[in-house]
Residue, then its C-alpha position, 0 to 999 in steps of 0.5 A: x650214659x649216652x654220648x653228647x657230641x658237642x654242637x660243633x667241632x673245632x677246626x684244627x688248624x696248626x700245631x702238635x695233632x697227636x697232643x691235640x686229639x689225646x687233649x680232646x679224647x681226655x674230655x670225651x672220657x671225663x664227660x661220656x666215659x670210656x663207652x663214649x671214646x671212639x676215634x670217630x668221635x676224638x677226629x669229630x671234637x678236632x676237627x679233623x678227619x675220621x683217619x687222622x687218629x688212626x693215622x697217629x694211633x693206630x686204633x683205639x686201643x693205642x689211642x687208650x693206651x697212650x692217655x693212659x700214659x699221660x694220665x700215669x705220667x701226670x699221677x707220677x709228678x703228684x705223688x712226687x710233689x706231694x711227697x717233696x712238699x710234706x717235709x722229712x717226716x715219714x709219717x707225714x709223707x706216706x700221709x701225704x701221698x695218700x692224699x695226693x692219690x685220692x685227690x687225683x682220683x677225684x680230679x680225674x675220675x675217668x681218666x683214673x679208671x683208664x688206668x686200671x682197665x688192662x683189658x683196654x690197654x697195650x702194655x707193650x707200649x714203651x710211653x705206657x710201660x714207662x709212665x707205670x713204672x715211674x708212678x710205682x717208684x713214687x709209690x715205692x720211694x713214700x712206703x721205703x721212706x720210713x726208717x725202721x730199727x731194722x732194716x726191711x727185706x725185700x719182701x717187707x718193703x714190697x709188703x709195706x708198698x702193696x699195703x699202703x697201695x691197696x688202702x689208697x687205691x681201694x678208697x679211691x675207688x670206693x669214693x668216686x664209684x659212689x660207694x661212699x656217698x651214704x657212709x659220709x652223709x651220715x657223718x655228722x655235718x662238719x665231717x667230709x671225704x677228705x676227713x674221712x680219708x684222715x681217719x682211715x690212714x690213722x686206723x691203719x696207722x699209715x708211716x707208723 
């Protein structure tokens, strides 16, 4: 899809200028995607200078690196606030932060997809670094919330993580690449993503 640069740019004037140039780069990756986010076109949606974002990146792929951050740090207090707000029940908060990672993805399909694109990203970066190990002790602390008749070794609780990881991410992205849309048309009318998502943490017997 070719880039659309809006019709004009809006002028900076005051304030934070990192947060307002990662703010600006987040819309250009929902709207154009990542073939679209350059720093040429963050500074023109600003307003500012083609060397303002460098000035504050570096170069793009900082400028990536640290949208990725806000977008792991954001993912991170959703899996949190979903987990917190499903009760104690295991079950129903392993359920939870499922739905809650697949609705981020939803949400923010292109900012979702940054997340995974290491080729593009700085991972020395310590504002990356943290944000990623954040959002996994969320996903760690939904799939060790369960109470077994015996206690898990460290490699079955990893086991038990990658697992309910490896169900949510693959739906996720199954979903908003399209590879879905079929399957669910074909559904019978009252059913939908998010019914369909219910179903697949029930084969799969999630929190059990």
């Amino acid at each position: 899809m070719p880039s659309r640069e809006p019709k004009s740019s809006r002028p900076y004037h005051h304030g934070d200028l990192p947060a307002a140039l990662l703010s600006a780069a987040e819309e250009i990756l929902e709207r154009d995607g990542i073939q679209g986010l350059t720093l040429r076109a963050t500074a023109r949606a600003v307003g500012v200078s083609h060397a303002a974002p460098a000035g504050h990146f570096g170069d793009l792929t900082s400028l990536l690196s640290e949208l990725a951050a806000l977008g792991y740090r954001r993912f991170g207090v959703a899996l949190m606030e979903a987990v917190d707000a499903a009760g104690g029940n295991p079950r129903v908060r392993m359920k939870a932060m499922g739905r809650a990672y697949v609705g981020f993805a939803r949400k923010h399909p292109g900012l979702f997809a940054l997340m995974y694109r290491s080729e593009r990203l700085d991972f020395a970066r310590p504002a990356l670094r943290d944000a990623i190990a954040n959002a996994r002790g969320a996903l760690r602390a939904a799939a060790s919330a369960r109470a077994p008749a015996e206690p898990l070794t460290p490699l079955q609780m990893a086991a038990q993580s990658t697992a309910l990881w490896a169900l949510v991410h693959g739906f996720a992205v199954l979903l908003i690449d399209g590879r879905l849309s079929g399957l669910i048309a074909s559904l019978p009318e009252e059913e939908s993503a998010d019914t369909l998502l219910e179903a697949v943490l029930a084969t799969a017997r999630v929190g059990e």
